[in-house]
N, C-alpha and C positions, 0 to 999 in steps of 0.2 A: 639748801635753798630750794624753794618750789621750782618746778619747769614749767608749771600753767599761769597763763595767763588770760585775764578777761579785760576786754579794752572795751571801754561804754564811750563812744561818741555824740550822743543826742542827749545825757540826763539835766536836767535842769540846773540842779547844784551838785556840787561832792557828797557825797555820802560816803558812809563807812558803818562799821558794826553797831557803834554807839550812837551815831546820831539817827539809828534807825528805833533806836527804845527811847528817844526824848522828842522826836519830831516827829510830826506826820510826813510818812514814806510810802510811794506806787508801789506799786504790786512788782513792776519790773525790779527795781533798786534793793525791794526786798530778798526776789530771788538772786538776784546777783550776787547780794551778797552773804545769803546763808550757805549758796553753793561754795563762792571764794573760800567761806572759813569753814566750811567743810571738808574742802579740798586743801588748804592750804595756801592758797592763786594767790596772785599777785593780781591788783585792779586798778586798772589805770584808768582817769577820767578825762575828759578833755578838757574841763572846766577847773580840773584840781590844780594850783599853786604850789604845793608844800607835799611833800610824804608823810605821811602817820603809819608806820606797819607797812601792810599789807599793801593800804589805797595809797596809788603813785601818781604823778603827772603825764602827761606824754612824756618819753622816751626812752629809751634802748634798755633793757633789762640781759642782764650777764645770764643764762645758761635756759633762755625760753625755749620749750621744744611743743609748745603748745599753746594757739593765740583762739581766743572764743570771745567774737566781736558781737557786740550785743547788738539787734536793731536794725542797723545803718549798713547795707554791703560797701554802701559807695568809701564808707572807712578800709577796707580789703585793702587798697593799693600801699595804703599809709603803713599797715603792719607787714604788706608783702614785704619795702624796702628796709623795714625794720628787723623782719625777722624771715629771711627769703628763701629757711632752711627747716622751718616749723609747720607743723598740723596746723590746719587752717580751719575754722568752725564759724558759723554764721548762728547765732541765737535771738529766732524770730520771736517777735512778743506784739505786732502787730497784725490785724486784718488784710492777707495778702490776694487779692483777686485779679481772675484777667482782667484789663484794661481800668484797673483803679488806678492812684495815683502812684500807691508802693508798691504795686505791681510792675509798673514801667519801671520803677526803679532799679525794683529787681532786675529785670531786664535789659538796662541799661549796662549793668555790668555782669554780662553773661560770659563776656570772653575771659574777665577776671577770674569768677567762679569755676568757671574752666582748665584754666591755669593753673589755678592754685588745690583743685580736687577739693572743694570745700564741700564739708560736711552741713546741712541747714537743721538744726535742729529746731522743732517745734514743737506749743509746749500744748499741746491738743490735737487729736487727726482730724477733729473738726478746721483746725487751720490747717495744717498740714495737706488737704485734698486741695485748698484752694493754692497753696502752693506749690503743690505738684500742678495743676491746671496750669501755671504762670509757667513751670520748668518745661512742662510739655509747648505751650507758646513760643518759647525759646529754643526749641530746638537743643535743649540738652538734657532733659528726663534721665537718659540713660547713664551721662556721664556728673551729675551732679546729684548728689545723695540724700535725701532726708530720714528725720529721724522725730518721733515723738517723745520725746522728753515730761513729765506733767512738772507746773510750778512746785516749788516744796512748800511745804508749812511746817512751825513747829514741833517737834515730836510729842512737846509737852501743852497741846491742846488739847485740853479733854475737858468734859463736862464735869462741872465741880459741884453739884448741885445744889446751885443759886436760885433760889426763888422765883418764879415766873410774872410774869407781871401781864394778862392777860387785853390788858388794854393798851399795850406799849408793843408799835412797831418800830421797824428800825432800817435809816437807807444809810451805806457806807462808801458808796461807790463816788465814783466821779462823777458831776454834775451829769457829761456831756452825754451821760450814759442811761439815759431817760428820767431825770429827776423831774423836769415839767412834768411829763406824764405823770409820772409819779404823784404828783404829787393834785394833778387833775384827778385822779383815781383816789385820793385822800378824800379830798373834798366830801365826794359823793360817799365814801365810804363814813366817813363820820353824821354825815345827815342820816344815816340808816343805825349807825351804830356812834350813838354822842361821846361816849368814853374813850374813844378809840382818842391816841396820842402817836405825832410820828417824830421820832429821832432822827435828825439828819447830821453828819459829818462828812470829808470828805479826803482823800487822801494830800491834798495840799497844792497839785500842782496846777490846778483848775478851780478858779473861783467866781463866782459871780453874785451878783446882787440876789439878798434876801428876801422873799414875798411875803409878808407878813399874812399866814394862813392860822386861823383859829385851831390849833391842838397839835400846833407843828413848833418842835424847837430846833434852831441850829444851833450846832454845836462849831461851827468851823472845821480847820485840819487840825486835826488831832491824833497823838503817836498812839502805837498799835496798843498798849495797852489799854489805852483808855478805853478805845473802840471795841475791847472784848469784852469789857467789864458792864457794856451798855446793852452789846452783843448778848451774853450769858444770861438777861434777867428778862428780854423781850419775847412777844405768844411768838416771833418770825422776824426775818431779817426781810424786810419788800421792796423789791427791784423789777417793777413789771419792765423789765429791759427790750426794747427789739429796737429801739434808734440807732445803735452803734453794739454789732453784734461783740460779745465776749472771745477772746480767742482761747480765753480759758477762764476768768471768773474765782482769782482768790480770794475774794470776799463771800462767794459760796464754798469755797470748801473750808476755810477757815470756819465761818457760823455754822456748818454741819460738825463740825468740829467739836467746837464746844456745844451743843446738846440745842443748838436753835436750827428750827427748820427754814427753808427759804421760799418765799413765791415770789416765782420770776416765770419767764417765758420762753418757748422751746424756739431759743433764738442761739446761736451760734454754739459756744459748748457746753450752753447749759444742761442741756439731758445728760451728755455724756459725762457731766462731772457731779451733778449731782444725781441720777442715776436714779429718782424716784419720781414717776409720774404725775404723785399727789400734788409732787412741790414746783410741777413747770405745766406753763399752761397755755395752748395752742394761741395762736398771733391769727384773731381774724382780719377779713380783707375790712371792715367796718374800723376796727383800730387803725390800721394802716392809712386811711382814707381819714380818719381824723386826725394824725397826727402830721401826714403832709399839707393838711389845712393849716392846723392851727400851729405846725413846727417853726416859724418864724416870728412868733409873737412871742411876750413875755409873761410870765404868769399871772401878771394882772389882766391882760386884756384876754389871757384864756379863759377869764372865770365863766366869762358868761356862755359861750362855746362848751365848756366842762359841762353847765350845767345841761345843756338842752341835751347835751350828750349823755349823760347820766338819767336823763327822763327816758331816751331812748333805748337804754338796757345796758349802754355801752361799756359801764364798770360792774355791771352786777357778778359776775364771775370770781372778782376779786371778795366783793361782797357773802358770796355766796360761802366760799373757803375760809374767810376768815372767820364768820359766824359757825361755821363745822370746828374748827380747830380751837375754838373759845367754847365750844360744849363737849369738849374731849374728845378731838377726833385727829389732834395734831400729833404728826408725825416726828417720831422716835428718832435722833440721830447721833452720829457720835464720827470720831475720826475714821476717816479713809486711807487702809493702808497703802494706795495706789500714790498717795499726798504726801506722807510722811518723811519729813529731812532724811531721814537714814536712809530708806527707799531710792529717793531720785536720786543722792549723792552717789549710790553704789552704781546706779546706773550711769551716769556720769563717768566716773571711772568706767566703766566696762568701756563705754562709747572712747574714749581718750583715750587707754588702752588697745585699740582694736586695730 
């Protein structure tokens, strides 16, 4: 029987291996549970009823010598009394900064972390520095540990050489994760170029109302295969993201994966994961300045704001890369061995092991 354990307190619903190939699944649930069945782990949810395998409900597990709490510290005390004799791990998948909201949180239970000698592992150094900043706040830097971890992705992502569709972009991400923008940059970008089509899906746990935009489809939440198959035939996966920086960006390493390049913005891990300058693209103060104007409106009353924004140069950037990469100038990709299941599982083990 396994001795690792992963205990998710915050997921929306149960998940497990299978409902991760027939439902649209986060990027967290994902990683959870490629590493669980990589590793063997036991996963318990807070929300789960029933046992299936591996994924458990809360409580007590017979021979656990290792607990890897996803998210949530303020979960630590629950598995201290459960398991008061086990490796203690914290697996951040959130934006952790001084005086943010999850950063006090962190903070909040500093003495527990303490206690319990917890390991934090993060799944980019891009998060990781700002959670070191929060451990330095705390006064325990020296006696609490972190550790970069990258999310994994399939080992069997690769570019299968699907036809490209050079009029077809594509967003996969979570709404909250600049789609208005997004999709204000559509706009403008299809009045310059009329062919141009955007693909929208989104991972399920976040949905909001549809704007009915000329050359945009949604697709809703949809399971991972679907979204690759949409992934593999599009010029780019486009995510101009700086509203809710990435702590790491599965949905770019995954579309580098399979042979689609991405334009996004040099906002949180995106450099460090996608690691090609063509595909990430500086956040001016003029963006910024529009998007805290018009960030509380809906995408219909942003049209008109899109446009004057769009007279004024504001999306040409986008503009400009997409017409390059539509005349042969797009960039080449393919899997990241830094990504790959087998990669982060070994490292896993090393880290559990240590």
């Amino acid at each position: 029987m396994s001795s690792i354990l992963f205990w998710d307190p915050t997921c929306v619903r149960p998940y497990d291996t299978q409902s991760i190939l027939r439902e649209a699944t986060g990027g967290t649930e994902s990683s959870v549970t490629r590493i669980a069945d990589a590793l063997d782990a036991y996963v318990v949810q807070h929300n789960r009823t029933t046992a299936d395998g591996r994924y458990r409900p809360p409580g007590r597990i017979s021979g656990i010598t290792h607990v890897v709490v996803v998210r949530d510290s303020r979960a630590m005390s629950t598995v201290r009394e459960l398991y008061p004799d086990a490796k203690h791990f914290l697996w951040l998948h959130d934006q952790i900064n001084p005086g943010s909201k999850r950063g006090r949180r962190l903070a909040g239970t500093a003495a527990l972390l303490r206690e319990l000698s917890v390991t934090l592992v993060c799944v980019s150094d891009a998060q990781r520095r700002g959670v070191n900043a929060v451990l330095r706040g705390m006064g325990v830097a020296g006696q609490v540990r972190t550790r970069t971890i990258y999310n994994p992705i399939d080992d069997a992502l690769v570019p299968d050489g699907s036809p490209i569709d050079n009029n077809k972009l594509v967003f996969f991400s979570s709404p909250n994760k600049g789609l208005l923008f997004t999709l204000d940059a559509f706009r403008a970008m299809r009045r310059a170029m009329p062919e141009l089509r955007l693909v929208v899906g989104n991972p399920g746990y976040k949905a909001g109302k549809s704007a009915g935009i000329a050359g945009v489809t949604y697709l809703g939440p949809q399971p991972q295969a679907r979204i690759h198959a949409e992934v593999r035939t599009a010029l780019c996966t486009f995510c101009p993201n700086f509203v809710l920086p990435e702590t790491f960006g599965l949905v770019f390493a995954e579309s580098m994966a399979l042979g689609t390049p991405v334009l996004t913005h040099d906002c949180g891990a995106a450099s460090e994961v996608i690691g090609d300058p063509a595909q990430v693209l500086p956040i001016t103060r003029w963006q910024r300045a529009y998007e805290r104007a018009c960030g509380g409106m809906s995408s219909h009353f942003r049209s008109g704001p899109a446009r004057v924004a769009a007279q004024l140069g504001l999306f040409d950037p986008y503009i400009e890369r997409i017409r390059a990469w539509r005349s042969g100038a797009r960039p080449q990709t393919g899997p990241d061995p830094r990504f790959g299941l087998t990669t982060v599982a070994a490292q896993w083990r090393e880290l559990l092991d240590s």
